[in-house]
C-alpha positions in Angstrom: -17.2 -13.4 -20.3 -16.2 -17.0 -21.1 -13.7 -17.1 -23.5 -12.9 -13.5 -23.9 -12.4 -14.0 -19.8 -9.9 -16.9 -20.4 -8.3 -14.9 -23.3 -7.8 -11.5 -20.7 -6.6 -13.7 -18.2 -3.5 -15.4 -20.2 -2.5 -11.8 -22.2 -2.2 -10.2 -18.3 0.0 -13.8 -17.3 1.8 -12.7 -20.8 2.5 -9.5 -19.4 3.4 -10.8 -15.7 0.9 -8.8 -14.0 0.5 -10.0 -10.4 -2.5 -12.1 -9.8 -3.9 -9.6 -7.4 -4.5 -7.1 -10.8 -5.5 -9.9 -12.4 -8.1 -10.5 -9.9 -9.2 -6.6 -10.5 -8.9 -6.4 -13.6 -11.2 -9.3 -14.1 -13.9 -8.2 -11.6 -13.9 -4.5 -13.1 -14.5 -6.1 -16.7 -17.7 -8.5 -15.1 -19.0 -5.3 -13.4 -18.6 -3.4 -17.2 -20.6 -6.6 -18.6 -23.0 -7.0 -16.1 -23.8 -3.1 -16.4 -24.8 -3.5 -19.6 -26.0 -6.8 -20.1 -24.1 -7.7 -23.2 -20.8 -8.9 -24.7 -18.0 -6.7 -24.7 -17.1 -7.7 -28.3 -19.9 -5.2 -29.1 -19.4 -2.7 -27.2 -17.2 0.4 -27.3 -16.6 4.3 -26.9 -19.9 4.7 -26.5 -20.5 2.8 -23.5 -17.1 2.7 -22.1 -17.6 6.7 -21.5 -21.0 6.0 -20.5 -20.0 3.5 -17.7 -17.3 5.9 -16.5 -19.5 8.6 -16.3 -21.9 6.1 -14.6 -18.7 5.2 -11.6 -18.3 9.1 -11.0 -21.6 10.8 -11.2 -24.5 7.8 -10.4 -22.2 5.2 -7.9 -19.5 8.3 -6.2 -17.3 5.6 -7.0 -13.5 6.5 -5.4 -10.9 7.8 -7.8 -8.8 4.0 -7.3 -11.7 2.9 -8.0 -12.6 4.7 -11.3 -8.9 4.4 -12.2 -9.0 0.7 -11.4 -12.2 0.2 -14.5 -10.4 2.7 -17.0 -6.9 0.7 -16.7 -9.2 -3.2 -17.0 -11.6 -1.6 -20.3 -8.4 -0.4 -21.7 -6.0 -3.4 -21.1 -9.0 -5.5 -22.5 -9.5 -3.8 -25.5 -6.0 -3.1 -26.7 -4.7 -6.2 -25.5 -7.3 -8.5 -26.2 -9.3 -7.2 -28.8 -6.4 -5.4 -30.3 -8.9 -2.3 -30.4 -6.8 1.3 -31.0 -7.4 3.2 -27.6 -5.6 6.0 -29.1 -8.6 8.0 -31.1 -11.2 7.5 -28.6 -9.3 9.7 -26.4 -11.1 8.7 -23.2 -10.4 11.1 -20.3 -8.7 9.5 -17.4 -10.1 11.3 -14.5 -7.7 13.4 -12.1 -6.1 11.8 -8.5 -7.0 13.9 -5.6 -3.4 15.0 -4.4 -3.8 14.2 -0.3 -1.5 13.4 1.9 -1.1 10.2 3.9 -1.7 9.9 7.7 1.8 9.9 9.8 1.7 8.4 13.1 4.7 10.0 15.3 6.9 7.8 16.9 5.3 7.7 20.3 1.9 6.9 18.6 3.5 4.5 16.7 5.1 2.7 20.2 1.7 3.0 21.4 0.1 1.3 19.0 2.8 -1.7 18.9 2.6 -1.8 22.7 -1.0 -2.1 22.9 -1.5 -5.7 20.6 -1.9 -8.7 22.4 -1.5 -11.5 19.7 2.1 -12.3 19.8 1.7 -13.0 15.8 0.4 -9.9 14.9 2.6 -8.0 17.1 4.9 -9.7 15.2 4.2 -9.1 11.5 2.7 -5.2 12.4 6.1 -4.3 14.1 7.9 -5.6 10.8 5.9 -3.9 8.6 7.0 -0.4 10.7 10.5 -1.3 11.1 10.9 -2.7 7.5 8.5 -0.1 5.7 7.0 -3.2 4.0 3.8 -3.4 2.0 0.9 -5.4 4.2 1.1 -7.8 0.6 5.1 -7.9 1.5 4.5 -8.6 5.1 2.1 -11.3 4.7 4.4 -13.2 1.8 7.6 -13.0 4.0 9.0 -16.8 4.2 11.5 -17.6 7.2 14.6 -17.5 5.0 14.0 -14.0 3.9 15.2 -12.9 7.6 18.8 -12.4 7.8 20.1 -11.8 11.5 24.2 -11.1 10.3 23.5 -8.7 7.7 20.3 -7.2 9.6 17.9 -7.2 6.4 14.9 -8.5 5.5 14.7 -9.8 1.7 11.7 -8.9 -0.1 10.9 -11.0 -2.7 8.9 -9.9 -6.0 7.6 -6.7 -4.4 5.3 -4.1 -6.0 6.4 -3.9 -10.1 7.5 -8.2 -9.5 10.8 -6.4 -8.0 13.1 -7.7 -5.0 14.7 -5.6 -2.4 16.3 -5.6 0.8 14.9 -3.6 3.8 15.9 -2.7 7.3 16.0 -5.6 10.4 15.9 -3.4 13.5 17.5 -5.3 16.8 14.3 -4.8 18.5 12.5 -6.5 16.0 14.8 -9.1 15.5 14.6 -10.1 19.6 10.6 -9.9 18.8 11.0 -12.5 16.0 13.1 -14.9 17.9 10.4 -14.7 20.7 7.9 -15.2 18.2 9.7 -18.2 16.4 10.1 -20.1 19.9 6.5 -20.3 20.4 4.8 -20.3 16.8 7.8 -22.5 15.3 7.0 -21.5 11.2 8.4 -23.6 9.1 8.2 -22.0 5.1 5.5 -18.8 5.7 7.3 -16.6 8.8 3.3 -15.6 9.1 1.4 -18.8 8.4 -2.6 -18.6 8.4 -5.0 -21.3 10.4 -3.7 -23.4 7.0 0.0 -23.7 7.4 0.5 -24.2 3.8 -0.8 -20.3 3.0 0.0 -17.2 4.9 -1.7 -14.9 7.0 -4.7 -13.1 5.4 -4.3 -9.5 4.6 -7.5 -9.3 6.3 -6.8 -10.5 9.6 -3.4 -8.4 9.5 -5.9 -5.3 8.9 -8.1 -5.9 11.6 -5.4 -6.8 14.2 -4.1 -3.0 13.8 -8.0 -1.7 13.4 -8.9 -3.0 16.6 -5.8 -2.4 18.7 -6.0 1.4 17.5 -9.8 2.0 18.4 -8.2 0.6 22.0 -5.4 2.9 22.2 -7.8 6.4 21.8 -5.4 7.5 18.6 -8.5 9.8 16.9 -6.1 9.3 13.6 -7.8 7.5 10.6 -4.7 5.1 10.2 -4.8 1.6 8.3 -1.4 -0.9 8.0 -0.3 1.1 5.4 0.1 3.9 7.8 2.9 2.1 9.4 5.4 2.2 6.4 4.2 6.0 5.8 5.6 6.1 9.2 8.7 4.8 8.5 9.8 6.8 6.0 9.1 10.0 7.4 10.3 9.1 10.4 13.3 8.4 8.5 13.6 11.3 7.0 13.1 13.4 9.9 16.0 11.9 11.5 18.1 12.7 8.2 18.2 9.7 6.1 18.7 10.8 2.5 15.7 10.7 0.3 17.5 7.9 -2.2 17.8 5.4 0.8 14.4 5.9 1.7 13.1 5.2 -1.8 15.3 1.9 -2.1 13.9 0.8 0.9 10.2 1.4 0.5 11.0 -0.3 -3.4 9.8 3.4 -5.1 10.1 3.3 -8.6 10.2 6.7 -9.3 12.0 9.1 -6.9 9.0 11.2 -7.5 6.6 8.8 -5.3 9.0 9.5 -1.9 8.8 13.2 -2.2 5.6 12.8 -0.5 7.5 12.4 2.6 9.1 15.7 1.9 5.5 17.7 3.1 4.9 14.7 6.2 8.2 15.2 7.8 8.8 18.2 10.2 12.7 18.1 10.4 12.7 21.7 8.3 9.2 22.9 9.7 10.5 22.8 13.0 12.7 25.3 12.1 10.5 27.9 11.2 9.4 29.9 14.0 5.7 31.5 13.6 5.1 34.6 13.1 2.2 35.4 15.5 5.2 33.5 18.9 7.8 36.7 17.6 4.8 39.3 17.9 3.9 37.2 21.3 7.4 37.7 22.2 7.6 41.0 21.2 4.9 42.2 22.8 6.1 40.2 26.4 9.7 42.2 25.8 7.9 45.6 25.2 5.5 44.6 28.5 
């Protein structure tokens, strides 16, 4: 794209997106070009409906991943080209509503128990007991651990916001373990190259590998882990505003989720066919 590339790239700095969309964003839009061959400067409705319809029908593209090109071709041509997205009235095509994997607590001990690396015992047992983001984990820096006031501090989380999160006492013994041996200096979870941190990568295949050990049949990634938290967390009665605070939520909307994981109220209902078992046992 050249200079149209160098002229997306500064309107999304404008608009403080995190380089990670950026990165996206840019890769969507070179996929768009390279589909078509030409520059988008002459391009349009016409063939942004056409590539769409290309991602869903021709490539079974994912819905993130359709979502991901709709939100880069629109960004691009309202921002950049100052194009009006308005009377096209491109369709954005509808989310599957599914529910995230839970692991319950004794899976989740399990599954902590069973890594070997100190280091990413480490970061995946903060990640659980913070509810962090495997971005958040990776970026934590020594200084953001605070052992009097039992918090972690993430900084410029998800929507370049900062919050404080949970320090459990078990994890804080696990850090001080951890800091003996490793001895981090700025990153608490450096990578091979001191000066960068851990790759998100390497975090991913750390908890990939130690649950194809455990036996857990569950299709669980890192992310799994702060799904976890929260609806562990709300099983055990923690009031749906904390829990949002914590995981950094926007919208109160986005923790209700947790609401149809957690079993504290399902627990409670007792099924119908155990009364007409019992029934039937009373009568006998």
């Amino acid at each position: 794209m050249g200079r149209l590339h160098d002229a997306m790239k500064r309107d999304m700095e404008l608009r403080n997106l995190s380089v990670r969309t950026q990165d996206t964003y840019l890769g969507c839009m070179r996929n768009f070009v390279r589909h078509f061959g030409t520059s988008p400067e002459k391009m349009g409705e016409k063939e942004i409906r056409a590539y769409l319809h290309y991602l869903t029908k021709d490539k079974k593209a994912s819905q993130s991943r359709i979502s991901q090109a709709y939100s880069a071709l629109k960004f691009f041509y309202t921002m950049t080209l100052k194009r009006d997205w308005g009377p096209w009235k491109i369709p954005r095509g509808r989310k599957r509503k599914t529910l995230p994997v839970v692991l319950s607590m004794e899976e989740v001990r399990t599954v902590l128990s069973a890594v070997t690396n100190l280091k990413h015992k480490t970061i995946l047992t903060v990640i659980y007991s913070g509810g962090l983001r495997i971005s958040e984990a990776v970026r934590l820096k020594v200084t953001d651990i605070d052992s009097e006031r039992m918090t972690i501090r993430v900084r410029q989380g998800k929507g370049k916001k900062d919050r404080y999160t949970l320090l459990a006492k078990g994890t804080l013994e696990l850090l001080r373990i951890y800091w003996k041996q490793h001895h981090p200096k700025d990153w608490l979870f450096p990578g091979e190259d001191v000066s960068v941190p851990l790759s998100v990568s390497t975090v991913q295949k750390a908890l990939r590998d130690t649950v194809m050990r455990t036996g857990i049949r569950k299709r669980c990634s890192v992310h799994t882990l702060r799904h976890s938290f929260a609806t562990h967390l709300l099983e055990h009665g923690t009031d749906l505003y904390y829990i949002q605070q914590l995981l950094g939520h926007a919208s109160p909307r986005t923790t209700t989720v947790y609401l149809h994981l957690s079993r504290k109220d399902l627990s409670l209902i007792t099924n119908p066919l155990d009364r007409i078992d019992a029934s039937h046992q009373t009568a006998s």
